[in-house]
C-alpha positions in Angstrom: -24.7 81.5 44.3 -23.4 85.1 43.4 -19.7 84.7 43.5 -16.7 87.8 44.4 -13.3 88.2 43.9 -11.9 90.8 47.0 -7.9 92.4 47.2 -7.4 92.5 50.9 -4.3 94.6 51.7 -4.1 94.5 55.2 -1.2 96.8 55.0 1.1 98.1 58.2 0.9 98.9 61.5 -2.8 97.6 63.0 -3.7 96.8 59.8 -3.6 92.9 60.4 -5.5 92.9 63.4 -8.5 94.8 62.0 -8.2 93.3 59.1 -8.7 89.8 60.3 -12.3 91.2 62.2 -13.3 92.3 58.6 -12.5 88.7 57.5 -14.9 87.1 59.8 -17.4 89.7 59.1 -17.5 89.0 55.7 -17.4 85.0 56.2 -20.7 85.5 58.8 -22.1 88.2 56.0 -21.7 85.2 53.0 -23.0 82.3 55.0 -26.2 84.5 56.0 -27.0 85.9 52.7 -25.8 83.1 50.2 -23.3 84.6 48.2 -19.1 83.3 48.5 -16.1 86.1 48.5 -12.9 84.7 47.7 -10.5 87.0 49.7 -6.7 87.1 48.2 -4.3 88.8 50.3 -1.7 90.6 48.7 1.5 92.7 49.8 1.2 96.4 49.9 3.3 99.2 51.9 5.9 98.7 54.0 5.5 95.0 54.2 5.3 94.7 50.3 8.5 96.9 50.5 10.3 94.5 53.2 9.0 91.6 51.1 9.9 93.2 47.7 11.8 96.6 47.9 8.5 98.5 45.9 5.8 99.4 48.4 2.9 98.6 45.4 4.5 95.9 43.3 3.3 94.9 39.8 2.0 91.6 41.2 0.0 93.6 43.5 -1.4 95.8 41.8 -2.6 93.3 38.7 -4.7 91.7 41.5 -6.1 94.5 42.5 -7.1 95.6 38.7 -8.7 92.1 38.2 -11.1 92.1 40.9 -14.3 93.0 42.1 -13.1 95.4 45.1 -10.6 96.0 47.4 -10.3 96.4 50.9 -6.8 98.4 52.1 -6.6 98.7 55.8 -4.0 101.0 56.4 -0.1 101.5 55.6 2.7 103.1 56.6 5.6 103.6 59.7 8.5 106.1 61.0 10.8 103.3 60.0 10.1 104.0 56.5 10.7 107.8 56.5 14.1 107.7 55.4 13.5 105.9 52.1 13.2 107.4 49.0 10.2 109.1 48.3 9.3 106.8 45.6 9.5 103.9 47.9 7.9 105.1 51.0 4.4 103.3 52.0 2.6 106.8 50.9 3.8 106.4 47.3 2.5 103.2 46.8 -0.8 104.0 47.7 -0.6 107.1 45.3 0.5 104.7 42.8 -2.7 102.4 43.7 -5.1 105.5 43.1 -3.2 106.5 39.9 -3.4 103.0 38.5 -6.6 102.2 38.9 -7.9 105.5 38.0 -9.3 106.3 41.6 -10.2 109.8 41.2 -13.7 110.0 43.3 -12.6 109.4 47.3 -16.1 109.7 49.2 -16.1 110.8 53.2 -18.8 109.7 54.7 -19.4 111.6 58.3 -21.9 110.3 60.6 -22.7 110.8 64.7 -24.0 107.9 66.2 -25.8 108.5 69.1 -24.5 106.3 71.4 -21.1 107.8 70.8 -22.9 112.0 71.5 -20.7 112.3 74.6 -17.1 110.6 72.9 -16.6 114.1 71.0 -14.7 116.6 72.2 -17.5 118.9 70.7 -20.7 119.6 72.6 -23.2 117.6 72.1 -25.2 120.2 70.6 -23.2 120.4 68.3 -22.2 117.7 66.9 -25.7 115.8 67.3 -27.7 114.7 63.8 -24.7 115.6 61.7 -24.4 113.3 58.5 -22.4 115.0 55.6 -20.1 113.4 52.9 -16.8 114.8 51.9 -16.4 113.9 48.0 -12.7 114.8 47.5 -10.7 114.7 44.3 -8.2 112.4 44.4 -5.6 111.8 41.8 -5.0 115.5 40.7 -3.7 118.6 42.2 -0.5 118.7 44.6 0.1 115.2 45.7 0.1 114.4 41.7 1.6 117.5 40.1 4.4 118.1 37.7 7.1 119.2 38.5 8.1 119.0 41.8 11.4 118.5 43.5 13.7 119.9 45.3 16.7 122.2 44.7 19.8 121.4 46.6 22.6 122.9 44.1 21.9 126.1 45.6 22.9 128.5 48.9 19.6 128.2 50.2 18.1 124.5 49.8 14.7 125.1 47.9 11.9 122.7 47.6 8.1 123.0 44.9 5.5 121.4 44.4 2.7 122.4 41.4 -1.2 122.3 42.5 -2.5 121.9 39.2 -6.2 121.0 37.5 -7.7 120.8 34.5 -11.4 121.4 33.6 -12.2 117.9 33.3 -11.1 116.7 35.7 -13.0 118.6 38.1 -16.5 118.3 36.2 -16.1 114.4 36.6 -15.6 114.8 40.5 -18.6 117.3 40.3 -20.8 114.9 38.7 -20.6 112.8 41.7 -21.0 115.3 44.0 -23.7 116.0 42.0 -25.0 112.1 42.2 -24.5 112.2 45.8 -26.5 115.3 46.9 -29.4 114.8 44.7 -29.8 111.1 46.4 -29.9 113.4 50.0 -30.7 117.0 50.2 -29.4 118.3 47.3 -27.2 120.7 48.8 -23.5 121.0 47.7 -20.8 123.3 49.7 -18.0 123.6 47.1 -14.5 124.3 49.1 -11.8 126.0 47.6 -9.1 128.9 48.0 -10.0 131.1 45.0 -8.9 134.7 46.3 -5.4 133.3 46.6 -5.1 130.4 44.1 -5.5 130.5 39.9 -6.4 126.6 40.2 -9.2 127.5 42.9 -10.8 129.7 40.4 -10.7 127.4 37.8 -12.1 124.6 40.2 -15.1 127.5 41.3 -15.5 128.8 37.8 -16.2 125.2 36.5 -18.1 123.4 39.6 -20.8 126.6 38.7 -20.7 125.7 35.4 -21.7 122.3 36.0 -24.0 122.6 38.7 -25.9 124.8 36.9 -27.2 122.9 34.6 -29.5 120.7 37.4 -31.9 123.3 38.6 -32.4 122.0 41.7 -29.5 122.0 43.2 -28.2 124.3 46.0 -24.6 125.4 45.2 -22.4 127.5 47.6 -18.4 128.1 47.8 -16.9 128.7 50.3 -12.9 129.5 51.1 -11.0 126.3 52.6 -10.1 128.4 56.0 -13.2 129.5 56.9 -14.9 125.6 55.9 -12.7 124.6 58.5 -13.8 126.9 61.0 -17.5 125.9 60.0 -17.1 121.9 60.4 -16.2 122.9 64.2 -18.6 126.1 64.6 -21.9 124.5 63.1 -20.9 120.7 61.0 -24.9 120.6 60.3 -25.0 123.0 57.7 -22.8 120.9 55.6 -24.3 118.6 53.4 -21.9 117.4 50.6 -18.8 119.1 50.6 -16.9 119.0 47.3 -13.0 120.2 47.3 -10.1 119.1 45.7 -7.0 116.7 47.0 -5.3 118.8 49.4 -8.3 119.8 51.2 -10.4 116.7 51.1 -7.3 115.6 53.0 -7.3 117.8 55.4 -11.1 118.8 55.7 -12.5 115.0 56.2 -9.9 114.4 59.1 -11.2 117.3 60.8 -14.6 116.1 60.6 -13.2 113.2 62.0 -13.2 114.2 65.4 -16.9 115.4 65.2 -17.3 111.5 65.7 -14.9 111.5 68.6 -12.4 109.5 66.8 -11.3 109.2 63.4 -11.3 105.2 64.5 -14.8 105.8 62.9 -14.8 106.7 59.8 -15.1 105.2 56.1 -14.4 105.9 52.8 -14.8 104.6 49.0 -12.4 105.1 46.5 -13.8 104.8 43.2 -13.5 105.1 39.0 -15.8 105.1 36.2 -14.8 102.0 35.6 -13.2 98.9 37.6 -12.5 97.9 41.0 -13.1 100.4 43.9 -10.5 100.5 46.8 -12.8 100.9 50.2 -10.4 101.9 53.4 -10.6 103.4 56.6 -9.4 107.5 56.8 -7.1 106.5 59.9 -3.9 105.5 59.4 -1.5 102.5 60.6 -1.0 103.7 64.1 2.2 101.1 64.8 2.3 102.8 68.1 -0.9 100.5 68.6 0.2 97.0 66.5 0.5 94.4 68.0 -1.6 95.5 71.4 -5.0 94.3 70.6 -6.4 97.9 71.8 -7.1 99.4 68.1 -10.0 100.6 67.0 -11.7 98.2 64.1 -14.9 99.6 63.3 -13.6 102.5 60.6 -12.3 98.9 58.8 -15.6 97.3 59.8 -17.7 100.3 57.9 -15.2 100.5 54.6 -16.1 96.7 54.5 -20.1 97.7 54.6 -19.5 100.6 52.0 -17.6 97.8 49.5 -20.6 95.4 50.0 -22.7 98.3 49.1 -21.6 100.3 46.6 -18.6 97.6 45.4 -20.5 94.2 45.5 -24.4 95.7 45.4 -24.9 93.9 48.6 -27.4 96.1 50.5 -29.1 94.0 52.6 -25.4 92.6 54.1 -23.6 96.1 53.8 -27.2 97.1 56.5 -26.4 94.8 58.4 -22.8 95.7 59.7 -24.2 99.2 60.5 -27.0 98.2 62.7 -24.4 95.8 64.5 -22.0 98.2 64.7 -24.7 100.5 66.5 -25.9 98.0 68.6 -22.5 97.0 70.1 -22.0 100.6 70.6 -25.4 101.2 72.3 -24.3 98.3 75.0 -22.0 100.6 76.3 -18.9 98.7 74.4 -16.1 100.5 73.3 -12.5 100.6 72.2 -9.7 102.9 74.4 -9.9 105.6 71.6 -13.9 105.9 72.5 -13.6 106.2 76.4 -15.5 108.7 78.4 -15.5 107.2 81.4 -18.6 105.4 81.5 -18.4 102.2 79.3 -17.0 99.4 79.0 -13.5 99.2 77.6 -13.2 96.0 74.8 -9.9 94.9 73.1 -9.8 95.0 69.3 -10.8 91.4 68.9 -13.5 91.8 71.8 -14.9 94.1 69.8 -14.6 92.8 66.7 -16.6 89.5 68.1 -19.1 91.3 69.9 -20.8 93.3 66.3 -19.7 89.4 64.5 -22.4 88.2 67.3 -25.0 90.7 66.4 -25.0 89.9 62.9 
């Protein structure tokens, strides 16, 4: 029997509740396909910070570096907001990316066709769209030096430094690369090179490297007017490769091409070591504690770490095709209403695509 060690950091906000459906989905997944997951939970965000005043303590993240994979719901809460930057939820996860060497975050955006009519788009627009987002993730602004603010003046000042280096954008390139030749091989770099020296760097050396497979189709294109494209026409996109700041932003967008960014995935990953598999949304604690949260962006991360974490296909398929099952009953969570399905709790949910599998 094929044995795994898994992180869980359920996190903040809702992240207990759909954490606890992934649990049972991976419990049903192990029994079914023979292989044993021992799940530690650890403290992370604002809970590790009640718990230990550092939102990702040592303890923490040695765990996480000694594992397989792990599975981070969600962190973060307005409580936290007047802490110190360094020990706010955010930083912690920054610190988990930086640690473990995280530089490769991979957006997976896909309409379901029982969930056409949740978008706010029109359905011919939105319908057949299935593009990755492959987003730098441990350089540019959120990780540039120096930043700070300047206080000891008239006028209160504040900086931040976007900053790249050549390699660091041909190792995100080479997935994107990876990624586009396993699909259409199509690649729509994103940057803001008329205004920005660090764009031109990033265009300058994603041509470089992309050159040198022959059969890939490279375009740029300038971070404003992508954004006006993943609303205009998303199917023209492919893989879309950009840096940090607008991977951020970019992905969340295409969230609501879904109809809610309760729906959507993404894999963290190295060239080495553990990946860190979560869902894009965030901790919601207007919704903890209600039973009314969506679980199915937690429910896919968990299929992407059996996939591309723990080289469980078969078991990573087999969420997906419960997920769309439940979905094509007419079952949904409050963030998916339109008015003509049937309205689950979290849990509901949660045990209806555990009794598909």
């Amino acid at each position: 029997m094929k044995r795994y060690k898994v992180v869980l950091l359920s996190g903040d906000g809702i992240g207990p509740e759909i954490s606890e459906i992934s649990i049972k989905i991976l419990n049903r997944l192990s029994q079914k396909y023979d292989f044993h997951i021992d799940i530690k939970e650890e403290y992370f965000g604002g809970i590790a910070y009640e718990k230990h005043k550092d939102p990702a303590p040592k303890a923490t993240l040695d765990q996480c570096k000694a594992c397989d994979a792990v599975l981070l719901a969600c962190v973060g809460d307005v409580k936290y907001d007047n802490l110190p930057r360094q020990l706010r939820p955010e930083s912690g996860l920054l610190k988990l990316r930086s640690e473990l060497n995280l530089f490769a975050n991979i957006r997976p955006i896909k309409i379901r066709k029982s969930l056409l009519d949740s978008s706010s788009l029109k359905k011919e627009i939105i319908e057949n769209v299935d593009l990755i987002v492959v987003r730098e993730l441990i350089g540019g602004i959120y990780f540039g030096q120096p930043r700070g603010q300047i206080t000891n003046t008239k006028i209160k000042k504040a900086f931040n430094t976007m900053i790249y280096d050549s390699n660091e954008i041909e190792r995100i390139t080479e997935v994107a690369i990876k990624i586009a030749n396993q699909r259409s091989k199509n690649i729509c770099s994103v940057d803001k090179s008329n205004v920005l020296e660090v764009s031109q760097l990033w265009r300058d050396t994603v041509l470089e490297v992309t050159s040198k497979d022959k059969n890939l189709n490279l375009r740029n294109m300038y971070v404003d007017n992508a954004a006006m494209q993943l609303i205009m026409n998303p199917r023209q996109f492919d893989v879309i490769l950009t840096s940090n700041l607008f991977g951020d932003i970019l992905s969340d967008l295409a969230a609501m091409l879904t109809g809610s960014i309760g729906m959507l995935p993404s894999a963290s990953l190295s060239n080495s070591g553990p990946g860190v598999f979560e869902p894009v949304h965030g901790s919601a604690p207007d919704l903890a504690g209600k039973n009314i949260a969506n679980p199915i962006a937690m429910a896919l991360s968990t299929s992407m770490m059996l996939k591309i974490g723990l080289n469980e296909i078969e078991a990573a398929d087999d969420i997906e095709i419960a997920i769309d099952n439940v979905l094509s009953k007419g079952y949904r969570t409050s963030d998916l209403d339109n008015g003509n399905c049937q309205v689950l709790s979290c849990s509901e949910i949660g045990e209806k695509i555990i009794k598909e599998i």
